[in-house]
C-alpha positions in Angstrom: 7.3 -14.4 5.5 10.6 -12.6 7.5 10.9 -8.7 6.6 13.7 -7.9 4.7 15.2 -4.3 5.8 16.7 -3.8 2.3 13.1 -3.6 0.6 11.0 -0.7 1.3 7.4 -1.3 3.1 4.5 0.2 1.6 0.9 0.6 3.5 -2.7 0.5 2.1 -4.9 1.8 3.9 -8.9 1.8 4.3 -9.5 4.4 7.2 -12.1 4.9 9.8 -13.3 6.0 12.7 -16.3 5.0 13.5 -15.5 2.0 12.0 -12.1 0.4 11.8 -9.2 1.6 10.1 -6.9 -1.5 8.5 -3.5 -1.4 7.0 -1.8 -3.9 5.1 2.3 -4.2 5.4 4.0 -5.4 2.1 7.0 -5.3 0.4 6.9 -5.9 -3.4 10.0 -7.6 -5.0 11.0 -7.2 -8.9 10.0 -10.5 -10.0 6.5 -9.9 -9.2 6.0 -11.4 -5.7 4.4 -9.3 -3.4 5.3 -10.3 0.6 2.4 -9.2 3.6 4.5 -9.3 6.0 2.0 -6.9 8.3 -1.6 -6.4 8.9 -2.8 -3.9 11.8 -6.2 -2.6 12.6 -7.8 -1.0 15.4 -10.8 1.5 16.0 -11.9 4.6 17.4 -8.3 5.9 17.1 -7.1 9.2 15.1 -4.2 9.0 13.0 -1.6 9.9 15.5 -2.5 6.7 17.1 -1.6 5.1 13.6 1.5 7.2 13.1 2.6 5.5 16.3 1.8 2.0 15.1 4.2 2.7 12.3 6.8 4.3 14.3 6.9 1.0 16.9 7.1 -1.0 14.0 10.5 0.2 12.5 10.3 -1.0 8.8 11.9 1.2 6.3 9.2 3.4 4.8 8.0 3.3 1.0 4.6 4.3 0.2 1.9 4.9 2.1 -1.8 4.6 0.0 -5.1 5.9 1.7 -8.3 5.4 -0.1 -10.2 8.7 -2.2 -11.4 9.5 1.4 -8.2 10.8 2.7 -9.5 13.6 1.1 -12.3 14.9 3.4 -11.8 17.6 5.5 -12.0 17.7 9.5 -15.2 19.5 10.7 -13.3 20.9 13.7 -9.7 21.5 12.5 -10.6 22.3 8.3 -7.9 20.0 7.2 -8.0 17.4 5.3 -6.8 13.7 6.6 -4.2 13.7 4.4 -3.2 16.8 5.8 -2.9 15.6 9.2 -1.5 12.5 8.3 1.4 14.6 6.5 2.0 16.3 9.9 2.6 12.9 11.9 4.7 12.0 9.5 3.2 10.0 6.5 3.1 11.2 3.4 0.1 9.6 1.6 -0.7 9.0 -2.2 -4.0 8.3 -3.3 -5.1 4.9 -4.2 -7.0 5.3 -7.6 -10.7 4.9 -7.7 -12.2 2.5 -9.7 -15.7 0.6 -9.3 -15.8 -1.7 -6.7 -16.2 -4.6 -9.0 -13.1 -4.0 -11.1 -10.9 -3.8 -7.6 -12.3 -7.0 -6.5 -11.1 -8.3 -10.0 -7.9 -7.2 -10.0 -7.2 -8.1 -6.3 -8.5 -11.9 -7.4 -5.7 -11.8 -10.1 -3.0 -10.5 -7.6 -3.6 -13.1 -4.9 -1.5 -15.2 -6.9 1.6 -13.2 -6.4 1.1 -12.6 -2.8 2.7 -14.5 0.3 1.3 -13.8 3.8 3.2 -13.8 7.1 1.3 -17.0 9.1 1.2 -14.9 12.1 1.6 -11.6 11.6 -1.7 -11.2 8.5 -3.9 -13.9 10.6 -6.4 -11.2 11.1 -6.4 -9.7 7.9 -6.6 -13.0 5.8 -9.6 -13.8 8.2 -11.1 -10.9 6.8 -10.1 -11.4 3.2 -11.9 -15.0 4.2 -15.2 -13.5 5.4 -15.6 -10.9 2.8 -18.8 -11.2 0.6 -21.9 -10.5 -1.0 -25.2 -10.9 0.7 -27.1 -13.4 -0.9 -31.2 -11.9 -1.9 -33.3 -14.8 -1.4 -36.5 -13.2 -3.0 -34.8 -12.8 -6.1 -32.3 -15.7 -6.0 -29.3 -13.7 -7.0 -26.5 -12.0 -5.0 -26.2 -8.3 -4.5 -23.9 -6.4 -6.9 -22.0 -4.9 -3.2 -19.9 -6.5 -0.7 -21.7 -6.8 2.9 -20.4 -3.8 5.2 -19.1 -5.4 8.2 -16.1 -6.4 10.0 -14.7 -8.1 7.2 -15.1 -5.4 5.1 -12.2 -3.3 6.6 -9.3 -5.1 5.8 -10.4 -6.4 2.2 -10.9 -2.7 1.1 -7.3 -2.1 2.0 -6.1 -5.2 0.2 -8.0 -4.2 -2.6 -6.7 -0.7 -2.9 -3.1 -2.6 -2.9 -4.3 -4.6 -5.9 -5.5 -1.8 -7.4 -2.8 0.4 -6.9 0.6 -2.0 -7.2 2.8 -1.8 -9.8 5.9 -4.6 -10.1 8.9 -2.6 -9.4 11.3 -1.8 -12.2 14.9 -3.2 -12.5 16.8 0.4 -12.9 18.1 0.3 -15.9 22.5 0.5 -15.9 24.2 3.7 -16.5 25.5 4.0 -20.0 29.8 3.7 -19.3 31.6 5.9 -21.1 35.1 4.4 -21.5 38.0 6.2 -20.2 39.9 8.0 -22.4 43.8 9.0 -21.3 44.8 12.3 -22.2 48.3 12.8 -23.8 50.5 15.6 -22.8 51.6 17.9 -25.4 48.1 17.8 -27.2 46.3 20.7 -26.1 42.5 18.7 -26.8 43.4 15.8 -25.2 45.0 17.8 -22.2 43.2 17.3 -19.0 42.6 21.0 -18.6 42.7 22.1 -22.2 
């Protein structure tokens, strides 16, 4: 799936730093389709690493979505992440938060809409692949949560895309108002009168 400069790419985010931070790369046409064209993640780094990944990457900007935890504030600076992040560079929005079970929902529904770049998601649909419940032998039933593990990472960042994505609009046409000449000699149809 190429990138096409004339779209805007948006990120979703889920952030860490003890564990992994993953971003999804997508561009969302009118029609409904929604193209990963991009999938990074790395850990251990602080977010000037990640405004760098963005900057090397050179796609036209649209939204950037971090998860409720963009929120929490720094214990050694007092600022928030979002804060931070808005200093590098990248302005985020909030993904919404809804129970984990409704996001899961929704992302199943949007899956068939979406259109991964072979090469360039390979590691984030691996972990879309390997994302699950553990399974509770004793009482024969799967847990209501996902397992927390490496797989995790990038299928909380697609869900937050599901959850937050909305189809872009067609913008509507300007209204033309028709041109009227104005004749000399009347004073209300007189350009200046």
């Amino acid at each position: 799936m190429p990138y096409a400069p004339a779209l805007p790419v948006d990120t979703d985010w889920d952030l860490g730093m003890g564990d992994s931070t993953a971003i999804w790369f997508s561009q969302s046409l009118r029609g409904g389709e929604i193209r990963l064209i991009d999938y990074y993640e790395n850990s251990g780094e602080g977010l000037p690493h990640y405004a760098q990944v963005l900057k090397e990457r050179g796609y036209v900007d649209g939204q950037h979505w971090g998860p409720h935890d963009i929120e929490v504030r720094e214990l050694g600076s007092g600022l928030t992440r979002r804060q931070t992040a808005k200093a590098l560079g990248i302005a985020f929005q909030m993904t919404p938060k809804i129970a984990v079970e409704d996001g899961l929902h929704v992302a199943r529904l949007l899956f068939s809409r979406c259109w991964f770049d072979e090469e360039k998601t390979q590691a984030g649909r691996e972990a879309l692949q390997h994302y699950r419940r553990d399974y509770n032998s004793r009482l024969n039933e799967f847990t209501a949560t996902p397992v927390h593990d490496w797989a995790s990472h990038g299928a909380d960042a697609f869900r937050g895309l599901a959850v937050r994505h909305k189809t872009p609009t067609t913008k509507r046409p300007r209204r033309r108002v028709p041109f009227r000449s104005r004749m000399p000699g009347n004073p209300k149809l007189a350009w200046m009168g």
